[in-house]
Backbone as JSON, one array per atom type, in Angstrom:
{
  "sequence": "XXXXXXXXXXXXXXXXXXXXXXXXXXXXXXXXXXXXXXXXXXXXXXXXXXXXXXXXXXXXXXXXXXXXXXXXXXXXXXXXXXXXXXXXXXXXXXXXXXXXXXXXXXXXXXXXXXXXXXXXXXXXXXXXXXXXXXXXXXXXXXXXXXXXXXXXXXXXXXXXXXXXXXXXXXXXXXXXXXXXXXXXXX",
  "N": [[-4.82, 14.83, 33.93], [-6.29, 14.49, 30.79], [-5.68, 11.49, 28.63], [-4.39, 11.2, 25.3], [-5.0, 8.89, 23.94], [-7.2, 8.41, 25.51], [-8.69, 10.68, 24.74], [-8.83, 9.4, 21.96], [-10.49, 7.81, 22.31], [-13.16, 9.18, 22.61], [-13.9, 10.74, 20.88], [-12.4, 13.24, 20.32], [-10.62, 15.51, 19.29], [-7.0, 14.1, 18.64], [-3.6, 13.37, 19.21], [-1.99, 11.43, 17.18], [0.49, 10.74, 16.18], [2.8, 11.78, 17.96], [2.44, 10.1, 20.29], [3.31, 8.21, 23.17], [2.27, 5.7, 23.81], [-0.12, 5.52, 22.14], [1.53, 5.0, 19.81], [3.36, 2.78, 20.73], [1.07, 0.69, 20.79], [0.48, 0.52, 18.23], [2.27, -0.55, 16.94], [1.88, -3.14, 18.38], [-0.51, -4.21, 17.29], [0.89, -4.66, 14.66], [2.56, -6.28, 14.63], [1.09, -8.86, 15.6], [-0.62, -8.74, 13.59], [1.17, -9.5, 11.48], [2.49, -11.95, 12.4], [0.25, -14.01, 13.01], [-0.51, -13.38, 9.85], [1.22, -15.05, 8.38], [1.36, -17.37, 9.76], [0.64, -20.98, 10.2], [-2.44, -21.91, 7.81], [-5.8, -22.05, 9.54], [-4.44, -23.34, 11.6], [-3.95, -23.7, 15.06], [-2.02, -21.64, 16.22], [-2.8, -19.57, 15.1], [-5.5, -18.61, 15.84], [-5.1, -17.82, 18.66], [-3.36, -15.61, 18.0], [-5.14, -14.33, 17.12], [-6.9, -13.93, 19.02], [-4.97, -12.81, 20.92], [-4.82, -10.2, 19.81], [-7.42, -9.62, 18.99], [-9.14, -10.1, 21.35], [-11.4, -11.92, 22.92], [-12.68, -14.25, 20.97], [-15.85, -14.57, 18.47], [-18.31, -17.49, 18.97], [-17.77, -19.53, 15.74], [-16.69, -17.43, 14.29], [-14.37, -16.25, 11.41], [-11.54, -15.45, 10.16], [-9.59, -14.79, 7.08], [-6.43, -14.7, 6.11], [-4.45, -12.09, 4.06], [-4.28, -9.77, 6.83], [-4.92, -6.83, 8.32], [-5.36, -4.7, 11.05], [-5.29, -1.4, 13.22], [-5.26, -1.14, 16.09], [-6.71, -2.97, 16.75], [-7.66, -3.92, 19.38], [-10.2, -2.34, 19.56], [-12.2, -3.2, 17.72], [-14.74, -5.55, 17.02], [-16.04, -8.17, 16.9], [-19.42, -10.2, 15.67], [-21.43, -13.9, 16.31], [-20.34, -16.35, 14.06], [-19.75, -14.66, 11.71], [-17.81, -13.92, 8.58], [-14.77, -12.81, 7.59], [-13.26, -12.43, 4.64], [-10.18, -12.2, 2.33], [-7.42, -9.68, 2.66], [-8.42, -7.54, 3.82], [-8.83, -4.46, 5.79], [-8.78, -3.26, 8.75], [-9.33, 0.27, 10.17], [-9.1, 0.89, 13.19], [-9.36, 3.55, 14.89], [-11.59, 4.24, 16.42], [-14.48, 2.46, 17.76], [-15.25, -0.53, 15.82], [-17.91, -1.84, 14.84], [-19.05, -5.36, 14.16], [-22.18, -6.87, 13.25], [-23.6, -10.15, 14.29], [-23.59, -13.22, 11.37], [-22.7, -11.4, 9.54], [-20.98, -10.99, 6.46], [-18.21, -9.96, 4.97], [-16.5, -9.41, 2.28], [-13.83, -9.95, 0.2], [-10.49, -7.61, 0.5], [-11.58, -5.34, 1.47], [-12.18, -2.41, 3.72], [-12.26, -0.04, 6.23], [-12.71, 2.83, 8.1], [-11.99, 4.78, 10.43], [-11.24, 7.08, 11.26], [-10.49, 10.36, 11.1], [-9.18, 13.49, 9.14], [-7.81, 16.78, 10.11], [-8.74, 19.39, 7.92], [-7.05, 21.54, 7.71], [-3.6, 21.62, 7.0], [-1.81, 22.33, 8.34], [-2.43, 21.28, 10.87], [-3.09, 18.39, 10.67], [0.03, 17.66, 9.58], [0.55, 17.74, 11.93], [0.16, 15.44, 12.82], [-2.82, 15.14, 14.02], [-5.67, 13.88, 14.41], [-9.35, 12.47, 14.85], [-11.54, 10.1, 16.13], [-14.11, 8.32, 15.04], [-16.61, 6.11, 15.39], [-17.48, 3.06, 13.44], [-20.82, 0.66, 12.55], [-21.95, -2.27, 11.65], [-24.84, -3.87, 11.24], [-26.6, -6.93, 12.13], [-26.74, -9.98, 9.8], [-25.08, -9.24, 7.03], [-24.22, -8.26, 3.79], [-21.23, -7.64, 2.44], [-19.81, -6.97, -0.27], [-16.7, -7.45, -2.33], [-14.1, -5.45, -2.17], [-15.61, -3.2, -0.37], [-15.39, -0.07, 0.55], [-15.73, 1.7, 4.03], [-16.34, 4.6, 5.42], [-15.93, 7.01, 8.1], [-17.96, 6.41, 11.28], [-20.34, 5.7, 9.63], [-23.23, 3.91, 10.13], [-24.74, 0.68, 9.13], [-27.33, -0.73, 8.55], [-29.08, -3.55, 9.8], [-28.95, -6.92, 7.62], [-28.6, -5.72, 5.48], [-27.26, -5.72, 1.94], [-24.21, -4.76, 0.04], [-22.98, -3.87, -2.85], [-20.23, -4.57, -4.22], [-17.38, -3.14, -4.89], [-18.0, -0.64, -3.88], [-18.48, 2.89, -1.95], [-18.9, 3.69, 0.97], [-20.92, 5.77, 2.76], [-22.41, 7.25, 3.84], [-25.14, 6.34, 6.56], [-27.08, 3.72, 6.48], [-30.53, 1.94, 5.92], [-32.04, -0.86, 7.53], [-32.37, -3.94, 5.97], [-31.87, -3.14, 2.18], [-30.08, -3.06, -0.76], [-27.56, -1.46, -1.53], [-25.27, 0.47, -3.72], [-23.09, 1.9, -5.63], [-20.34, 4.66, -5.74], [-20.8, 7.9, -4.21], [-22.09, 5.57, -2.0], [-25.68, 4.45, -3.03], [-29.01, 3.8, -2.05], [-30.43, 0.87, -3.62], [-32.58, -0.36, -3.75], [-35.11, -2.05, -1.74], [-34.81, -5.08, 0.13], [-37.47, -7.57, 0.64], [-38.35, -9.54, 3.29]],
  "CA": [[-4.73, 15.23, 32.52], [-6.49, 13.44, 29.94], [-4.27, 11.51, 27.71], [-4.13, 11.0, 23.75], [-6.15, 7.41, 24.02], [-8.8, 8.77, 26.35], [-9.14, 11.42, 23.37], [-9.15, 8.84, 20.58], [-12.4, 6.78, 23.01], [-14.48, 9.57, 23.1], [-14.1, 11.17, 19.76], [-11.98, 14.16, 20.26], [-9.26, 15.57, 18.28], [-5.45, 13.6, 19.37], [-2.13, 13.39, 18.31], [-1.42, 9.51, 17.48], [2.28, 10.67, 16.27], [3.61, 12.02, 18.96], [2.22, 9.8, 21.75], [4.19, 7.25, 23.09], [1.22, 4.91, 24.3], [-0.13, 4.71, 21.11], [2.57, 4.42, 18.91], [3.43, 1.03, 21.18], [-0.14, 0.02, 20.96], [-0.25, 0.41, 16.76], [3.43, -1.76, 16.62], [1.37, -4.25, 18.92], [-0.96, -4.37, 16.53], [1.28, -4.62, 13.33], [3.41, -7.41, 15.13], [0.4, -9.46, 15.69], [-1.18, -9.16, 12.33], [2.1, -10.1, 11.16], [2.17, -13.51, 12.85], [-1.22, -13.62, 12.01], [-0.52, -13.83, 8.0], [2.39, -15.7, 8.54], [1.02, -18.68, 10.46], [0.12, -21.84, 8.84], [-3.73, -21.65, 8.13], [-6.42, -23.03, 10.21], [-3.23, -23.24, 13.25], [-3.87, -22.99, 16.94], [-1.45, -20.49, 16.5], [-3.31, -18.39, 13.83], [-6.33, -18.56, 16.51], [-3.75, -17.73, 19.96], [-2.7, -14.1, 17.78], [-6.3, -13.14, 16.91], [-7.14, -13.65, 20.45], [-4.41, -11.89, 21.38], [-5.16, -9.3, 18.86], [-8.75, -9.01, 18.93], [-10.12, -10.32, 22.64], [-12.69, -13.72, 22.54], [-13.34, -14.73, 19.74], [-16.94, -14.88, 19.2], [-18.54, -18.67, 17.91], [-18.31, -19.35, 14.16], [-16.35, -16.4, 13.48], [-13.73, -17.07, 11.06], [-11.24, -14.54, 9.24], [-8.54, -15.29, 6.07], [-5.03, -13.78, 6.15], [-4.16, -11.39, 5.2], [-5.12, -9.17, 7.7], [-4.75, -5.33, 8.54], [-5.38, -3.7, 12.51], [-4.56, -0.66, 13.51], [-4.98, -1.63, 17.07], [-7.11, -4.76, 17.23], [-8.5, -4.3, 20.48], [-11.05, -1.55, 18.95], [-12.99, -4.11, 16.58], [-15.19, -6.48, 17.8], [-17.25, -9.59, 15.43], [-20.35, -11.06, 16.35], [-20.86, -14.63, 15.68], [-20.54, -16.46, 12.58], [-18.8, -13.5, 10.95], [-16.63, -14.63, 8.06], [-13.94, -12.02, 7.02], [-12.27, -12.69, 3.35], [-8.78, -11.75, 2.22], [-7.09, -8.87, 2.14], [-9.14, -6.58, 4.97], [-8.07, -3.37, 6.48], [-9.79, -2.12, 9.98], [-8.85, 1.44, 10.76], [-10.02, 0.88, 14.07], [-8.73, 3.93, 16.11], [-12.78, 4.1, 17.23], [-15.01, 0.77, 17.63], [-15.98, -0.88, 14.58], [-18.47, -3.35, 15.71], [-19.88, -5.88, 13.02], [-22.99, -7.59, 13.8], [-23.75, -11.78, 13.65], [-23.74, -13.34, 10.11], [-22.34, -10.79, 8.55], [-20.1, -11.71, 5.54], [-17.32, -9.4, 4.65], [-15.91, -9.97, 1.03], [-11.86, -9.21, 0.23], [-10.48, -6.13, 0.16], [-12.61, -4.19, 2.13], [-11.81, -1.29, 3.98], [-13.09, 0.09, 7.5], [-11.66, 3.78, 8.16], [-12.97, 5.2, 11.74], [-10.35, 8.33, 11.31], [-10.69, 11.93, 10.08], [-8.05, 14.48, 9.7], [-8.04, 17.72, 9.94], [-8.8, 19.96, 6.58], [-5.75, 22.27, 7.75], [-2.83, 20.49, 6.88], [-0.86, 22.3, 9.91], [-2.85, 20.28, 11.93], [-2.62, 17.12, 9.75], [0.96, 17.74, 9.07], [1.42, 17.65, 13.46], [-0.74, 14.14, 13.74], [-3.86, 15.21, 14.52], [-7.22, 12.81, 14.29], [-10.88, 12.0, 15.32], [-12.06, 8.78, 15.55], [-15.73, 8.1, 14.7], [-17.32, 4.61, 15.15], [-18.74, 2.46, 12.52], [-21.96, -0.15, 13.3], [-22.39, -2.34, 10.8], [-25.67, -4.64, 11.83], [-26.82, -8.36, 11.55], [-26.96, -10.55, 8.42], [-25.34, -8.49, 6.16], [-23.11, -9.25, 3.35], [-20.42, -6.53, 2.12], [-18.99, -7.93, -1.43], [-15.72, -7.17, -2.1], [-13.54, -3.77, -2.32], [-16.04, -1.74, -0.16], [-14.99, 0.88, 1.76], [-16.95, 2.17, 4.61], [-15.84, 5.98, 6.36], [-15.95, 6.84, 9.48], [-19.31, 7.24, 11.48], [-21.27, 5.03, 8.99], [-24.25, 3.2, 10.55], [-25.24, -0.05, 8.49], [-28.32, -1.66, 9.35], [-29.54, -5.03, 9.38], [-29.67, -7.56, 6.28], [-27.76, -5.3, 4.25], [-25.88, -5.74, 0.87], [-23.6, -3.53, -0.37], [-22.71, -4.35, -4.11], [-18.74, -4.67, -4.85], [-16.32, -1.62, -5.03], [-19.25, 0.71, -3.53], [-18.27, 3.58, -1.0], [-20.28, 4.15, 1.78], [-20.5, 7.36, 2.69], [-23.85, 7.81, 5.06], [-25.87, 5.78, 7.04], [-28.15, 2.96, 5.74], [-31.13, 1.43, 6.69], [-32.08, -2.24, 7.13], [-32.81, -4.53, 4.39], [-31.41, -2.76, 1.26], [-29.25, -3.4, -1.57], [-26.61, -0.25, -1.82], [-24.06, 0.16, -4.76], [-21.99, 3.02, -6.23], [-19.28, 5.67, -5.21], [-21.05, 6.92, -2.96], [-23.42, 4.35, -2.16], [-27.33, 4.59, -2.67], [-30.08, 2.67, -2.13], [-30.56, 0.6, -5.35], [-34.09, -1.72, -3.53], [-35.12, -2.97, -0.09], [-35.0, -6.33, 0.17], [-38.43, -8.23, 1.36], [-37.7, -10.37, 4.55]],
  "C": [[-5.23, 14.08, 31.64], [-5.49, 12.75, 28.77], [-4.66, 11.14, 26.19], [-5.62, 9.92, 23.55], [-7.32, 7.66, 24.35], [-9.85, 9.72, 24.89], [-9.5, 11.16, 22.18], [-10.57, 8.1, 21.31], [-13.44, 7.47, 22.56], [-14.16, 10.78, 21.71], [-13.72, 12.91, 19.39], [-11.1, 14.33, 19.17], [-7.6, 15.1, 19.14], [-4.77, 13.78, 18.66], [-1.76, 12.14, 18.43], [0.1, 9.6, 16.99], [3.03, 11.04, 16.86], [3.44, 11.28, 20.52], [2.68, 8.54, 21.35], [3.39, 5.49, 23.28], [0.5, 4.58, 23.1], [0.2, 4.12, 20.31], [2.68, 2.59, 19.32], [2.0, 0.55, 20.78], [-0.23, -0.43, 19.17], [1.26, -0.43, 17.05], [3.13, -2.55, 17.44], [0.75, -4.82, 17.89], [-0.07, -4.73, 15.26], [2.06, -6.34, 13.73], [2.46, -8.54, 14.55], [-0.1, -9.89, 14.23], [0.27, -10.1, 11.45], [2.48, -11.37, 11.19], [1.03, -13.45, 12.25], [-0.75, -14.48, 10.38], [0.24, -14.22, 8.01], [2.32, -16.75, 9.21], [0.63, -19.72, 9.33], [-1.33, -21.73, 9.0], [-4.43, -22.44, 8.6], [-5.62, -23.48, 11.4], [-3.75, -23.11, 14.11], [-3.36, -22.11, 16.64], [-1.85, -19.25, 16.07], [-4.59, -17.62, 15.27], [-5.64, -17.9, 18.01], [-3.91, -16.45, 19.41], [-3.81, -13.53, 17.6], [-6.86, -13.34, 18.18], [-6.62, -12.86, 20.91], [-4.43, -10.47, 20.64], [-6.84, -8.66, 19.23], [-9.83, -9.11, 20.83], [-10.43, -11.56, 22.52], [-12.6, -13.01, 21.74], [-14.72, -15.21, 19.36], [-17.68, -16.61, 17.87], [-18.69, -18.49, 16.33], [-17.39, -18.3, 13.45], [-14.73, -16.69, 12.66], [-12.76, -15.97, 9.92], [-9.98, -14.97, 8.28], [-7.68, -13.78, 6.13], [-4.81, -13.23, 4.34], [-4.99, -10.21, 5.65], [-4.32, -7.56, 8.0], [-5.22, -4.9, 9.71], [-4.67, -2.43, 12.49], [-4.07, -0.85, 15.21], [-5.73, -2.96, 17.23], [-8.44, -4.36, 18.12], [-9.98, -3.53, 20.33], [-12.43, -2.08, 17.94], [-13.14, -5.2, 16.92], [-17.01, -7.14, 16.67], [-18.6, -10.13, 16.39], [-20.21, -12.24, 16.22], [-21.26, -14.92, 14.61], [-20.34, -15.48, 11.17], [-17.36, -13.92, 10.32], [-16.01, -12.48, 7.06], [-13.04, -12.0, 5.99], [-10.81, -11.73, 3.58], [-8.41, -10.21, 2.2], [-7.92, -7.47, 2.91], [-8.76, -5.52, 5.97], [-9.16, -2.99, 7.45], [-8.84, -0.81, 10.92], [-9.04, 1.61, 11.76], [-9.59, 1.81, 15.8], [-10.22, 4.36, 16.79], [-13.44, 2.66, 16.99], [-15.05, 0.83, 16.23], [-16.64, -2.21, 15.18], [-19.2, -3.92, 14.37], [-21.0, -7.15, 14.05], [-22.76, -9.39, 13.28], [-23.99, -11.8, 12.74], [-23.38, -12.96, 9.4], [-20.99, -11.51, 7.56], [-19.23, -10.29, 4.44], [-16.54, -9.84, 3.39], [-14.6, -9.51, 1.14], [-11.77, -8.05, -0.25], [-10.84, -4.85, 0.29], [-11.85, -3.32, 3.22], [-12.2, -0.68, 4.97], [-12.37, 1.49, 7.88], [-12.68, 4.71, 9.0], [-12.09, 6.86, 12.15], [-10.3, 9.2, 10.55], [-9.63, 12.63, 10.45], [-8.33, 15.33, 9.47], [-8.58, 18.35, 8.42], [-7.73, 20.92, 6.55], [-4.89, 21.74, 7.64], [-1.48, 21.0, 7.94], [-0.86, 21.48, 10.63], [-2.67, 18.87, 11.64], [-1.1, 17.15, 9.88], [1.55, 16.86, 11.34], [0.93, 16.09, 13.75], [-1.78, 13.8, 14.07], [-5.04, 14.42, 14.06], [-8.06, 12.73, 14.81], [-11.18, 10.84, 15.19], [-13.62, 8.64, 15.83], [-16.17, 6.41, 14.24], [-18.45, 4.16, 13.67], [-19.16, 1.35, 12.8], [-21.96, -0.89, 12.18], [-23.3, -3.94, 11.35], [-25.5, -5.82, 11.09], [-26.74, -8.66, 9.91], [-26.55, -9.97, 7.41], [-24.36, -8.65, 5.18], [-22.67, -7.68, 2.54], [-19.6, -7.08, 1.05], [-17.3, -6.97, -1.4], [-14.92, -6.08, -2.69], [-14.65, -2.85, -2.07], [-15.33, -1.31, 1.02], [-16.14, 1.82, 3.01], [-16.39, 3.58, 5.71], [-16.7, 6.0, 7.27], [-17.49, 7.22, 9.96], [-20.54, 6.4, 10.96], [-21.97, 3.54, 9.9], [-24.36, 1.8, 9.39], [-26.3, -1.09, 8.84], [-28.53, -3.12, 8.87], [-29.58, -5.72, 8.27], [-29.17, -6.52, 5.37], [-27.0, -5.58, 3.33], [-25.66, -4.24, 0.15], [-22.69, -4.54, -1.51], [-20.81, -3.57, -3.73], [-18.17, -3.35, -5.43], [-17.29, -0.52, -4.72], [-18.09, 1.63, -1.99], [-18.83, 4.03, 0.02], [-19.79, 4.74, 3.16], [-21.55, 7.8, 3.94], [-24.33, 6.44, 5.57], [-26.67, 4.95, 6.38], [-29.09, 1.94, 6.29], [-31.4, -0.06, 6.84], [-32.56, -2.23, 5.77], [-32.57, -4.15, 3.38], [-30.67, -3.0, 0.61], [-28.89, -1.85, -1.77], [-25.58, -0.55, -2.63], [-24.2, 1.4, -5.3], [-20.82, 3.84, -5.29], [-19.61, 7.29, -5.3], [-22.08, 6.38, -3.3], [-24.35, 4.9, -1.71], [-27.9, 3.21, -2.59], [-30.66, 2.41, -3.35], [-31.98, -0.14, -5.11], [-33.63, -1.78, -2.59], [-35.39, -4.64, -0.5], [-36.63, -7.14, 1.31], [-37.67, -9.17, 2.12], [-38.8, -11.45, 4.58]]
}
């Protein structure tokens, strides 16, 4: 029998409130972040919980408390990936961020859809849908990025923008939702 988890991997519909395997897995996660923003900064120890939180750690990469997981193990930095304050990763599918990238505060990562029936909503039910977001790319601060969303290479995404679809390298994106405002020459 497949179970709940297997169903959140591969982008089915689960029930994350009634299973007992995830539940533990998201109060792993909450623990951790917890320590986490509660360490002194710059600590061995700060470094120890996002290991234990996130996996390796990859060179350079460098994130400010506080911090938000749903599970951790789901979201994975390249290097030299700095993560500002105040950062939520919904991460019941990957969220993979490429090298360089530069994450501003307040940002937002949400890899989970719920139903539109609210029976189904009401019982637990979810999808999780991966978001990519490529090399070099700098994300100012308070964006949000839903589930599914591609972000290519060398991207900025202007401050409190929503992003909503897919986007290609090199571009400057800004509004709610976000368009392409210019490509950037390389």
């Amino acid at each position: 029998m497949i179970t709940e988890r297997e169903k959140m991997s591969t982008g089915e519909w689960y029930n994350y409130a009634h299973d007992e395997e995830l539940q533990e897995l998201r109060k792993r996660a909450v623990r951790l972040c917890y320590k986490f923003n509660h360490a002194e900064p710059e600590s061995e120890e700060r470094k120890e919980v996002m290991t234990e939180l996130l996996g390796e750690l990859p060179e350079g990469f460098d994130i400010m408390a506080p911090i938000g997981f749903d599970y951790g193990f789901n979201t994975h930095f390249g290097k030299g990936v700095f993560v500002n304050h105040s950062c939520y990763f919904k991460d019941s599918a990957t969220i993979g961020v490429g090298e360089n990238t530069f994450i501003g505060p307040n940002c937002t990562f949400y890899t989970a859809e719920h139903p539109l029936k609210y029976a189904l909503r009401n019982k637990g039910y979810e999808k999780a849908i991966p978001i990519w977001i490529g090399d070099n790319c700098w994300l100012a601060g308070n964006v949000t990025v839903m589930p599914g969303v591609r972000i290519g290479n060398g991207v900025v995404v202007a401050a409190g923008s929503l992003v909503t679809k897919n986007i290609p390298d090199n571009c400057i994106v800004a509004g709610v939702p976000a368009a392409i405002k210019k490509f950037i020459d390389q």
